[in-house]
C-alpha positions in Angstrom: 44.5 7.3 54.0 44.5 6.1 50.1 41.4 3.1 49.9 44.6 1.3 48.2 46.3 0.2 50.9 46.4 -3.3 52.1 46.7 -4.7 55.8 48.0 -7.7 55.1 50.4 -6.4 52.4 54.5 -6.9 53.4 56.3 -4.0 53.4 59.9 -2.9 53.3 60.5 -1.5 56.8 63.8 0.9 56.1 66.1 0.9 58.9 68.1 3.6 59.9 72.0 3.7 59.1 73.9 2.8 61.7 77.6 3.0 61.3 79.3 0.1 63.8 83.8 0.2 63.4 84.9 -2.5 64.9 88.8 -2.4 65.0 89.4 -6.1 65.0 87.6 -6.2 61.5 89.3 -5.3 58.3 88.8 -1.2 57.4 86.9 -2.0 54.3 84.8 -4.2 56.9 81.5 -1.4 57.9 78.6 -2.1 58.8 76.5 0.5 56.9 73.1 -1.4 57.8 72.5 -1.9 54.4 71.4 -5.6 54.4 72.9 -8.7 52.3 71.4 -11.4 50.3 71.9 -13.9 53.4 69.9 -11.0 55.5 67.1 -11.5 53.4 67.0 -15.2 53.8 67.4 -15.3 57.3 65.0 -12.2 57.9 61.4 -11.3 57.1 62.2 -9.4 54.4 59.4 -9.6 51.6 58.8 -7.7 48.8 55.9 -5.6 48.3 52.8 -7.5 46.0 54.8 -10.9 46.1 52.0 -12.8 47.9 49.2 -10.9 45.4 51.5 -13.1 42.9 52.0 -9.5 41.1 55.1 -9.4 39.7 55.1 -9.8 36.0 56.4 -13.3 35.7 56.7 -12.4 31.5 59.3 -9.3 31.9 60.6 -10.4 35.1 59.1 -6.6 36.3 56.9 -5.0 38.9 53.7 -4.4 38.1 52.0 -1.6 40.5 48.4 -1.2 40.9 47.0 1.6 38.6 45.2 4.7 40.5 44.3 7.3 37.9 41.9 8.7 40.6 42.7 11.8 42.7 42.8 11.4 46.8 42.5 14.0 49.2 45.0 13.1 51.5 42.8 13.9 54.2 40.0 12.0 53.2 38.9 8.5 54.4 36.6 5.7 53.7 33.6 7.2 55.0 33.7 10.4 52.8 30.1 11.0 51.4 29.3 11.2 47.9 26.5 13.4 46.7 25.4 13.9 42.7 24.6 17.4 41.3 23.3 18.5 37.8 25.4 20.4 35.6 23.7 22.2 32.3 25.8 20.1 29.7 26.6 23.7 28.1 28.5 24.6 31.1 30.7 21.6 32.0 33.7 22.4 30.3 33.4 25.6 32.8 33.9 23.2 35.4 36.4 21.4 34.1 38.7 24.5 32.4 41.8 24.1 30.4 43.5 20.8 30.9 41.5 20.6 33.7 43.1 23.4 35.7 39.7 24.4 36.7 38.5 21.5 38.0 42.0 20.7 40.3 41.4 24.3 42.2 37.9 23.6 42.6 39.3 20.4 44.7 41.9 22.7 46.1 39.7 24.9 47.3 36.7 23.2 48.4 38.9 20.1 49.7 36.5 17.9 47.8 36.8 14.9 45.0 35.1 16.0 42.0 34.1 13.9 39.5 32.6 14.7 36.2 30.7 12.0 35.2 29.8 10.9 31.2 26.0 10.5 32.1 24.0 12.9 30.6 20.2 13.4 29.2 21.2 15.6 26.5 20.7 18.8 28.7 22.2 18.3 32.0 25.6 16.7 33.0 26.0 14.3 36.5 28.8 15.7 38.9 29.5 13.2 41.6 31.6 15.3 44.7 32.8 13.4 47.3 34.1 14.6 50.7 32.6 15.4 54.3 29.4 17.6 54.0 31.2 21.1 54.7 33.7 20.5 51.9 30.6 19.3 49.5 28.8 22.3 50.3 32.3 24.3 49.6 32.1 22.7 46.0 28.6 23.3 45.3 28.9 26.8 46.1 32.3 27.2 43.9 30.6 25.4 41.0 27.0 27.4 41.0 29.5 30.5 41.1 31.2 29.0 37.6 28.1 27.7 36.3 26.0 31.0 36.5 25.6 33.4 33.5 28.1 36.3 34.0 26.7 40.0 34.7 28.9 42.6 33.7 27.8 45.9 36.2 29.0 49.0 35.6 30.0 51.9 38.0 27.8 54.2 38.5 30.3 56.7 37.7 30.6 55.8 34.3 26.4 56.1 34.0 27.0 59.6 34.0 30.3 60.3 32.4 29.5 58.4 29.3 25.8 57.7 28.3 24.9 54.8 26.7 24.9 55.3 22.7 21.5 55.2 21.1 21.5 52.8 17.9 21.5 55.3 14.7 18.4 55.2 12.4 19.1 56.2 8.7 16.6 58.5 7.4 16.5 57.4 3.6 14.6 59.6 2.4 16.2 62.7 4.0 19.8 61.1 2.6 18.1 61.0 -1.3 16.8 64.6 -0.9 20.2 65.4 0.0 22.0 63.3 -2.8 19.3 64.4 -5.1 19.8 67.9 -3.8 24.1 67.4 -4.9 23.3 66.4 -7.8 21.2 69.6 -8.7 23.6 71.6 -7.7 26.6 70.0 -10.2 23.6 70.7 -13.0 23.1 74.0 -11.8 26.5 75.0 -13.0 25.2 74.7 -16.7 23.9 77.0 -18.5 20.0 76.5 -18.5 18.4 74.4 -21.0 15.9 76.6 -23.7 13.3 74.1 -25.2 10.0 76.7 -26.2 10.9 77.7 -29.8 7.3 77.6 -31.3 4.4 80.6 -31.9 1.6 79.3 -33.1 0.7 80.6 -36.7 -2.3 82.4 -36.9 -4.3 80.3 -39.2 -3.9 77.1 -36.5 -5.0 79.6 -33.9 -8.3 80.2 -35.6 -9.1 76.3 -36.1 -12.5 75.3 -33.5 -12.0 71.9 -31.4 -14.2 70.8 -34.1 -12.0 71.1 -37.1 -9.1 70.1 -34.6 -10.8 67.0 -34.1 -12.0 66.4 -37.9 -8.4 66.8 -38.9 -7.4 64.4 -36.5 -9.9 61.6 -37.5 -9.3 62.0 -41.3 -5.4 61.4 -40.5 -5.2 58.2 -39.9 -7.2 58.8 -36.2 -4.8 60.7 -35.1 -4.9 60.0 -31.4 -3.0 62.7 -28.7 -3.4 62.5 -24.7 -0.8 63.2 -21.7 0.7 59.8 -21.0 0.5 60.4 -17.1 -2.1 63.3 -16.4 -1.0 65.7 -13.7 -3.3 68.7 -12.1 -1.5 71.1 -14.1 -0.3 70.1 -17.1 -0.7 72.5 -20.3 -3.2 72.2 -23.6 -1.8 70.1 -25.5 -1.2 72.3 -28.8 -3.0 72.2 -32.1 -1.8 70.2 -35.4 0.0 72.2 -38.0 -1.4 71.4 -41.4 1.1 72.9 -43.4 4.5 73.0 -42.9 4.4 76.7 -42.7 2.4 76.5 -39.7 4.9 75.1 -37.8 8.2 76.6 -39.3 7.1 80.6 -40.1 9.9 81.5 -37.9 12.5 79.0 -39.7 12.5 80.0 -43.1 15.8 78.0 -43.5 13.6 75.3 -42.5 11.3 75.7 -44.7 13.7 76.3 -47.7 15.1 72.9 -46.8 11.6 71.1 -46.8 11.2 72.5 -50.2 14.6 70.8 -51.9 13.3 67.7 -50.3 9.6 68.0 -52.5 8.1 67.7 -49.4 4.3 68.7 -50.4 2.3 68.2 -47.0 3.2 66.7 -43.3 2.4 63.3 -42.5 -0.1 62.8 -39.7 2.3 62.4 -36.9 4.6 65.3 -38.3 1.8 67.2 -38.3 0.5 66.7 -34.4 4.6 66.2 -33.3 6.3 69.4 -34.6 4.0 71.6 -32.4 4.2 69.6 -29.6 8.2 69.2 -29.3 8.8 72.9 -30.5 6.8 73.8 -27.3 9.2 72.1 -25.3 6.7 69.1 -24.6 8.2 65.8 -24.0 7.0 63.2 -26.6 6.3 59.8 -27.0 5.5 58.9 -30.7 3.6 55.7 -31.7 3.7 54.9 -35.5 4.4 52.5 -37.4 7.5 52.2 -39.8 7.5 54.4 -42.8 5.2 57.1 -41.2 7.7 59.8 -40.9 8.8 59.5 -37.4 12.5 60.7 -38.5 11.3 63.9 -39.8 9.0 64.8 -36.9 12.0 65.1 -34.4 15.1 65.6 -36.0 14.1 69.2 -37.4 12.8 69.9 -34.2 16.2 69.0 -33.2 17.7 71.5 -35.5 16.2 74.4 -34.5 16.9 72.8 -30.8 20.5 73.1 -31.8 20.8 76.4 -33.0 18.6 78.0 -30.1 21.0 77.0 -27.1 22.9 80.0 -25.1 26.2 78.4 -25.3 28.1 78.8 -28.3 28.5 75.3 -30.3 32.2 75.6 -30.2 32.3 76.0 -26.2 29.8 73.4 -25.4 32.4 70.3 -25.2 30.0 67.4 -26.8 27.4 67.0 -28.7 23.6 68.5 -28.1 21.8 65.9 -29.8 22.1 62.6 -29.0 20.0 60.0 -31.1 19.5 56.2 -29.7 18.6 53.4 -32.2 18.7 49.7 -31.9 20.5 48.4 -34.9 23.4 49.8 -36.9 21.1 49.6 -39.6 18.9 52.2 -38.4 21.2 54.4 -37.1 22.9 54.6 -40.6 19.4 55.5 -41.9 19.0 58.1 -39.6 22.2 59.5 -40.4 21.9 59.5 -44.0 18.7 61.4 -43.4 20.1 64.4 -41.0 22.5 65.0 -43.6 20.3 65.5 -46.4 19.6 69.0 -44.3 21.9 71.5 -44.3 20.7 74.0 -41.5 23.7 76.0 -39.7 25.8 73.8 -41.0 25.0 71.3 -38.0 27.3 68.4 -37.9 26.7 64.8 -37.2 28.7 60.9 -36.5 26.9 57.3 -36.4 28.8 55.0 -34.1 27.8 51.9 -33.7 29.3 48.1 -32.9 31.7 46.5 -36.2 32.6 50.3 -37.4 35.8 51.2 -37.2 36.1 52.5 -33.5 39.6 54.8 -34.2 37.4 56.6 -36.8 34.5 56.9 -34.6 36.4 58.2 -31.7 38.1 61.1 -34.1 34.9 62.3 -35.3 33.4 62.4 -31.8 36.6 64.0 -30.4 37.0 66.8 -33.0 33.6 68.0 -31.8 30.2 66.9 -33.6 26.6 68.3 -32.9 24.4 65.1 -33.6 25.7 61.6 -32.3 23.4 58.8 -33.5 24.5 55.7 -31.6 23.3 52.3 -30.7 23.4 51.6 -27.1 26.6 49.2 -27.0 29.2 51.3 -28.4 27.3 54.4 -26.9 27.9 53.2 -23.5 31.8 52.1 -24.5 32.7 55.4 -25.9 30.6 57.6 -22.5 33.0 55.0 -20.5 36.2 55.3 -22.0 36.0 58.7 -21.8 35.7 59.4 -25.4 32.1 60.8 -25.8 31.1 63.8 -23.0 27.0 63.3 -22.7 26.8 65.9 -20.6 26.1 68.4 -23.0 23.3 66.8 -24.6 20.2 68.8 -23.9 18.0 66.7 -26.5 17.5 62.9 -26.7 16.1 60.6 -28.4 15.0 56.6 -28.0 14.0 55.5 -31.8 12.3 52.4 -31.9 12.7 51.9 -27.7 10.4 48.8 -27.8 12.7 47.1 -30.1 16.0 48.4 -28.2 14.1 46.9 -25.2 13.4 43.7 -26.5 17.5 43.3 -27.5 17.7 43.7 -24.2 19.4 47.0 -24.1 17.5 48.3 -21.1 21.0 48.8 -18.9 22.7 50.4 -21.1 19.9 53.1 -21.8 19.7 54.0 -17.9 23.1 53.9 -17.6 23.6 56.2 -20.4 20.7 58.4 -19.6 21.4 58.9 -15.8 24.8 60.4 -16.9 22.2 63.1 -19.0 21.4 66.4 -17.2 17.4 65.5 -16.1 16.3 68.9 -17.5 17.2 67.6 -21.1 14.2 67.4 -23.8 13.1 63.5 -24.1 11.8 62.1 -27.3 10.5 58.5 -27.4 9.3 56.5 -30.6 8.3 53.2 -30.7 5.6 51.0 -32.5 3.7 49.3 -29.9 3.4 50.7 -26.0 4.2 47.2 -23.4 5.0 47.8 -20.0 8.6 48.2 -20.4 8.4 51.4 -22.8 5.8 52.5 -20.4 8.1 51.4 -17.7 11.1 53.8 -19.6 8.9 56.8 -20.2 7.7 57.3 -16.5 11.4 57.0 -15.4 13.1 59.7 -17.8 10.4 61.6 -19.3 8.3 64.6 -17.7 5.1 65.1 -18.2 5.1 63.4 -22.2 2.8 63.9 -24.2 1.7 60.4 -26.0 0.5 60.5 -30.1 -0.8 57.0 -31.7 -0.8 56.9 -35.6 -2.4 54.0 -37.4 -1.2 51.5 -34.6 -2.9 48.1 -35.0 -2.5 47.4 -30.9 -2.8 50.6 -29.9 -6.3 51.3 -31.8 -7.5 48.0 -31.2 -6.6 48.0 -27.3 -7.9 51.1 -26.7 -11.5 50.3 -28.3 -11.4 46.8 -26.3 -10.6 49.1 -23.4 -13.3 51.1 -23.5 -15.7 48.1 -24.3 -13.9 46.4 -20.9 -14.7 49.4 -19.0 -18.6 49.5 -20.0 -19.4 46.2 -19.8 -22.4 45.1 -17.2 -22.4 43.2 -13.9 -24.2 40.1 -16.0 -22.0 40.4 -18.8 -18.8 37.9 -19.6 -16.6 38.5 -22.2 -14.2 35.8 -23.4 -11.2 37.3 -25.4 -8.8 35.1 -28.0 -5.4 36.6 -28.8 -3.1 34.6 -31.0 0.0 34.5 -29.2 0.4 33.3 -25.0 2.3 36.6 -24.6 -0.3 38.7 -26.1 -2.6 37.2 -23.9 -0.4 38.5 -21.0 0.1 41.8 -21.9 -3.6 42.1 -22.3 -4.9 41.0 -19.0 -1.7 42.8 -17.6 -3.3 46.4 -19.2 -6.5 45.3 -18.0 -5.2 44.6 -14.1 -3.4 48.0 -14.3 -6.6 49.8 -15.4 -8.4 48.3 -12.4 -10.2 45.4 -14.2 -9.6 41.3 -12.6 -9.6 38.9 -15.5 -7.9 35.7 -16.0 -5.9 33.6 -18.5 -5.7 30.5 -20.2 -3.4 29.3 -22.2 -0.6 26.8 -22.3 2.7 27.7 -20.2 -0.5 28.3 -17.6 0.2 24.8 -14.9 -3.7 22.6 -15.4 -5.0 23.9 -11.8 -4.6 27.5 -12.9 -6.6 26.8 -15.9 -9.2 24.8 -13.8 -9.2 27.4 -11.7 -9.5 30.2 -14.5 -12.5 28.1 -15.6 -14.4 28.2 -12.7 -13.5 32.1 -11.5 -15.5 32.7 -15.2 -18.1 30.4 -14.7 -19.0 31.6 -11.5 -18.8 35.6 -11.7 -15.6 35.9 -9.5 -14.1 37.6 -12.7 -15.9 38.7 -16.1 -13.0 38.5 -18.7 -11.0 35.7 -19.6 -7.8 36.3 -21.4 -7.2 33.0 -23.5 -5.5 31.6 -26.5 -6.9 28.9 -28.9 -7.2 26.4 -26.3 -10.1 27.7 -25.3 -12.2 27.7 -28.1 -12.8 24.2 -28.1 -14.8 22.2 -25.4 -15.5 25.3 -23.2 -19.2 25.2 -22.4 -20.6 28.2 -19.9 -23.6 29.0 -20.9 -24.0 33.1 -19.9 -21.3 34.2 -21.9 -22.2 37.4 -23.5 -19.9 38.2 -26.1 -16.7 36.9 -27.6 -13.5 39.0 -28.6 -11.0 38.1 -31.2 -8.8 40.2 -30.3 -5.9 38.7 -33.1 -8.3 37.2 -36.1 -7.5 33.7 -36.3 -5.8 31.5 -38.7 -8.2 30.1 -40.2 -11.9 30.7 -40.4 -12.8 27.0 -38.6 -11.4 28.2 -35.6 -13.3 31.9 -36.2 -16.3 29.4 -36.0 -15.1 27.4 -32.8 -14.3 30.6 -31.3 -17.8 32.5 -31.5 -19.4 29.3 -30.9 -18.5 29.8 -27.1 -21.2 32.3 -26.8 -25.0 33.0 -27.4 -25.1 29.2 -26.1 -27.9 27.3 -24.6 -30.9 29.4 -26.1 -29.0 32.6 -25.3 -28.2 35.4 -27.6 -24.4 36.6 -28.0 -22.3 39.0 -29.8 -18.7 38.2 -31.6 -16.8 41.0 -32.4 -13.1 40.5 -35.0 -10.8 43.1 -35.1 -9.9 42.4 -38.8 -6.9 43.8 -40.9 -5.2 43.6 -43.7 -2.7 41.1 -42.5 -6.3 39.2 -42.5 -7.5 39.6 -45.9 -6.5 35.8 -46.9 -9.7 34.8 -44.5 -12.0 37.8 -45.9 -13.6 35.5 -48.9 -14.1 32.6 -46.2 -15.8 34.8 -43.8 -18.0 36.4 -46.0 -19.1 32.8 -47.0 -19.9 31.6 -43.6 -21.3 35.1 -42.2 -23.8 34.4 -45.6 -24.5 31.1 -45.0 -25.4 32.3 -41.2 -27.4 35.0 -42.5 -25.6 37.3 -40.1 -26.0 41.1 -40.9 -22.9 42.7 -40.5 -22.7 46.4 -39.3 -20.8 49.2 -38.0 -23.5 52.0 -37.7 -21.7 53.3 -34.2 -18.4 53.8 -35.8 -19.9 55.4 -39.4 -19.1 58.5 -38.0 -15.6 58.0 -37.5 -14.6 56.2 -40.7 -12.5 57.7 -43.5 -14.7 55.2 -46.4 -18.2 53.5 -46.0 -20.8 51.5 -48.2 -23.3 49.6 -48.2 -23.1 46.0 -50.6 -26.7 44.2 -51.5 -25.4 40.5 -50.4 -26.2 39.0 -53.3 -23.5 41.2 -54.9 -21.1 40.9 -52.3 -18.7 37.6 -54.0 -18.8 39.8 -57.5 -17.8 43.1 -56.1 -15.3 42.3 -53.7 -12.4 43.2 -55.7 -13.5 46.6 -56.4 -14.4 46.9 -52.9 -10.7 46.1 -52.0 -9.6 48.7 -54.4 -12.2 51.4 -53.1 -10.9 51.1 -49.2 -6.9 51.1 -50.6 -7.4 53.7 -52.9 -6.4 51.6 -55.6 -9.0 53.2 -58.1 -8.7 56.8 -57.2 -10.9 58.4 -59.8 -14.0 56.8 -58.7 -13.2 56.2 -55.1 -14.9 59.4 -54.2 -17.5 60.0 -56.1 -19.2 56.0 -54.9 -18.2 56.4 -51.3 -20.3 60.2 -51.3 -22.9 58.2 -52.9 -22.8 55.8 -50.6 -22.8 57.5 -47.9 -25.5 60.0 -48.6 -27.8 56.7 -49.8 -26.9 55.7 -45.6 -28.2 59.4 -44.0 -30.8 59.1 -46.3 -31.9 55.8 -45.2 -31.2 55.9 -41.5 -33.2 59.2 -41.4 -36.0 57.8 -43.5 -36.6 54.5 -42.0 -37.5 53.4 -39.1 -36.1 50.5 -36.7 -38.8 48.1 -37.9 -38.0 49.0 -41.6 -34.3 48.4 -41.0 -35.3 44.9 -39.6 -37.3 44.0 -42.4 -35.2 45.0 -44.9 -32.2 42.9 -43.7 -34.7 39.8 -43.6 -35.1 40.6 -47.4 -31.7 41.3 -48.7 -28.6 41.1 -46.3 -26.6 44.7 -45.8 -23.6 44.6 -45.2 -21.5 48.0 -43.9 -17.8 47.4 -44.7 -15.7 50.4 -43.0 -12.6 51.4 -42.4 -11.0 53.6 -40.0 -7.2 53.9 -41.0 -5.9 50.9 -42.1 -8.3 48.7 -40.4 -11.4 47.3 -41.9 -14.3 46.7 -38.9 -16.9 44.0 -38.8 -19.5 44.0 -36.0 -21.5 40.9 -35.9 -24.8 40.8 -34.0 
């Protein structure tokens, strides 16, 4: 029975129809045991709730009792109630939608189950109330809901269809075979020739000796295979004259003789042998050295000496990169001076008129000199076909790099058959030139010419290289990003270091500080912020790598060594963008009474002498002119004196006398090696 009934409660007893005629009554007279209003005055009829006083006296309506709770029919007063946990996760399993699942739970179990709104955060209180076979029913049913579900398969199916293994890509197997694609689309081209040169007879019979003399007296001419491999060929011999490079082209040659050409410069000289071998090149020169020359007839005779006729090859065969519109119109102007097999060439570039451009470069052209923008709009549009270009060039890459042209170079040069013939100039040699060469050249072979950072970071290289355990070397560079790319060289060639300088956070330079002063590293790599109020006393020797600004802080900056007692060396790397400071630092190196020498590098200089002190103030404008050339007629005859006065002496005297006669009079040894004049201080 419900718990809501009431005992004492009246009810409304309904008592069955009974259907009395009585003939002497009137027909419309029945009694249909439906009771009056005087039967319910004169009887015990009493409406339901009227003693509980619960009839809404407002509305004049009954008000029942509410009972929102479900009761089994069959269940009584003495039903037990028992409290399970429920993981709060899994309640609304118990519950289901619209709480169907929770109604055939009762159904089934014949308990009252009541989910209850106490919880600890992880499990849920579910009250069940009913005699203890129908709570165990419920129990059951709800650990049955409540447990994870396991999915098992026939064993049937084990053996019809085997469980699939996850796939493992092999990368590098899917490259080889993209890689292997792509060599197979170049395949279909006729073969690229690049070996068009026989050495001449008279280079053939020069000695490693008078290779390397030739070398040193132009300009220090420096050649080496950018990344060595086990088997990579001689690098070939300089051509002196432009006969011994072009005896086979004597179209060439009649060409270089309407020009007035009278001798190569120093990097035509070491370049034209080198790319008419087929070598990959990487030139390093500064402006105004004849870079243009030294690969565009190359380029010529590249032209001429392909297998496929001009006329059938679709594109161009050339294709010449330069960073400013400017440069490329210079170029230009200089391929047409030479009229070899009538060879035909276009410069497009970014604000020319693009109709034009795309005419010339669709009626068929040999040479395309482009900067990278409109280079890559053309290849895009369809307009330009690189796939014909067997020889390339990157003028001036470090500048196209540092316009940030970098994308449209690869995206250009991936389109470019890979067995092509690279060329790559460029006036410095950062990482991302580096970075360029090592991804699209092959085995390049790398010539310096008169290059102020590349001389001077490759003598500061070898003098990193050979310093001792007890040595520290502190080295100033005039710019913060110098001083990056320098220690970044030196970390590449194996060599810790640190830097200081300003965009460096305080803690990095403290920490800089003390990895110097207590051995952990032997360079540091620092700007002008360093030269002041630095004290560690075993510093051996300080660099300038960039000379300063002014010759105060030249005096601040050697100051940091030969400290405390100690002896120390300073060594400047000084050039003519220096000479402003020259009368200054002669003053002070006097006043120090430092001797100044170069005695290791006399061998290697193009101009020496040797200057009383006393002298030095009167006789440094005719010095200036004797390094320069400026007074050619007796720029030769004094610097033969000189020099045979220096063999004479260094054979003649000994240490001691050397010694004694710089107490006496200060010598000082002013070379120059290039464009660069040297001083070593001790």
């Amino acid at each position: 029975m419900c718990d809501d009934w009431d005992d004492n409660a009246p009810v409304v007893v309904a008592q069955p129809h009974v259907w009395n005629h009585d003939s002497s009554r009137d027909d419309d007279s029945w009694d249909d045991g439906t009771p009056t209003t005087s039967s319910f005055a004169s009887n015990n009829y009493q409406s339901r709730g009227q003693n509980d006083r619960q009839y809404n006296r407002d509305r004049g309506e009954f008000k029942p009792r509410r009972d929102n709770n479900w009761r089994n029919p069959n269940q009584g007063r003495n039903d037990k109630c028992e409290v399970i946990k429920v993981p709060s996760h899994r309640v609304g399993r118990v519950i289901g939608r619209g709480g169907s699942k929770i109604a055939e739970l009762q159904t089934e179990s014949g308990a009252r189950i009541q989910v209850t709104k106490d919880s600890d955060g992880n499990d849920t209180d579910v009250k069940i109330f009913g005699t203890d076979e129908t709570i165990a029913k419920a129990k059951a049913l709800i650990k049955d809901v409540t447990a994870d579900t396991i999915r098992f398969v026939e064993a049937k199916d084990l053996h019809k269809e085997p469980v699939k293994q996850p796939v493992i890509t092999d990368w590098a197997a899917f490259l080889k075979e993209c890689q292997d694609a792509e060599n197979a689309e170049w395949d279909k081209y006729p073969p690229v020739i690049k070996d068009f040169y026989r050495e001449h007879p008279a280079v053939t019979k020069m000695t490693e000796n008078e290779v390397a003399r030739f070398r040193e007296e132009n300009n220090n001419i420096v050649v080496d295979r950018t990344f060595q491999k086990p088997d990579s060929k001689p690098i070939p011999k300089p051509c002196p004259e432009f006969h011994h490079a072009f005896h086979q082209f004597p179209d060439i040659l009649e060409e270089i003789r309407k020009a007035g050409f009278e001798k190569p410069s120093p990097i035509q000289a070491q370049a034209w042998p080198v790319l008419l071998s087929g070598e990959d090149l990487i030139g390093i020169a500064q402006t105004g050295t004849g870079k243009t020359l030294a690969f565009l007839l190359p380029a010529l005779i590249h032209i001429d000496g392909q297998t496929t006729p001009r006329e059938e090859r679709g594109g161009p065969a050339v294709l010449i990169m330069a960073p400013t519109r400017e440069l490329a119109l210079q170029i230009d102007k200089e391929i047409k001076k030479y009229q070899y097999k009538n060879i035909t060439s276009v410069c497009i570039y970014g604000g020319g008129n693009r109709r034009e451009q795309v005419k010339t470069v669709t009626e068929g052209v040999d040479i395309v000199i482009a900067t990278p923008g409109r280079m890559n709009d053309l290849v895009a549009a369809g307009h330009l076909d690189v796939k014909s270009v067997t020889y390339t060039v990157l003028d001036e890459a470090d500048r196209m790099l540092d316009m940030g042209f970098e994308p449209q170079i690869r995206k250009v040069m991936y389109t470019i058959r890979p067995t092509r013939h690279t060329v790559m100039t460029s006036a410095t040699w950062p990482p991302g030139v580096r970075r360029l060469a090592e991804s699209y050249m092959n085995d390049p072979v790398q010539i310096y010419v008169g290059t102020l950072d590349l001389a001077a970071t490759h003598t500061f290289m070898e003098f990193a290289k050979n310093l001792s355990p007890e040595q520290k070397v502190i080295v100033f560079c005039g710019k913060k990003a110098r001083a990056d790319e320098l220690a970044t060289e030196l970390i590449l060639s194996g060599l810790n270091c640190q830097t200081m300088h300003g965009d460096r956070d305080q803690a990095d330079r403290e920490q800089a500080l003390l990895d110097i002063a207590d051995g952990t590293v032997q360079i540091l790599i620092a700007t002008d912020l360093a030269s002041r109020g630095l004290d560690i006393d075993d510093i051996t020797h300080v660099v300038n790598y960039d000379f300063p600004k002014n010759v105060e802080e030249y005096v601040h900056r050697v100051g940091r060594t030969g400290r405390a007692g100690k002896f120390g060396e300073s060594i400047s790397y000084f050039t003519r963008a220096n000479w402003a400071q020259a009368k200054e630092l002669i003053s002070i190196l006097e006043e120090a009474q430092q001797v100044i020498k170069l005695l290791n590098l006399i061998v290697k200089c193009s101009y020496c002498i040797v200057v009383n002190s006393m002298y030095l103030k009167k006789s440094m404008t005719w010095l200036r002119d004797l390094l320069f050339g400026r007074k050619k007629e007796i720029r030769k005859e004094k610097v033969d004196s000189a020099e045979e006065d220096m063999e004479e002496d260094m054979v003649e005297d000994t240490e001691e006398d050397m010694v004694e006669d710089t107490e006496e009079d200060a010598v000082v040894v002013v070379a120059r090696v290039g464009e660069f004049i040297f001083f070593y201080v001790l």
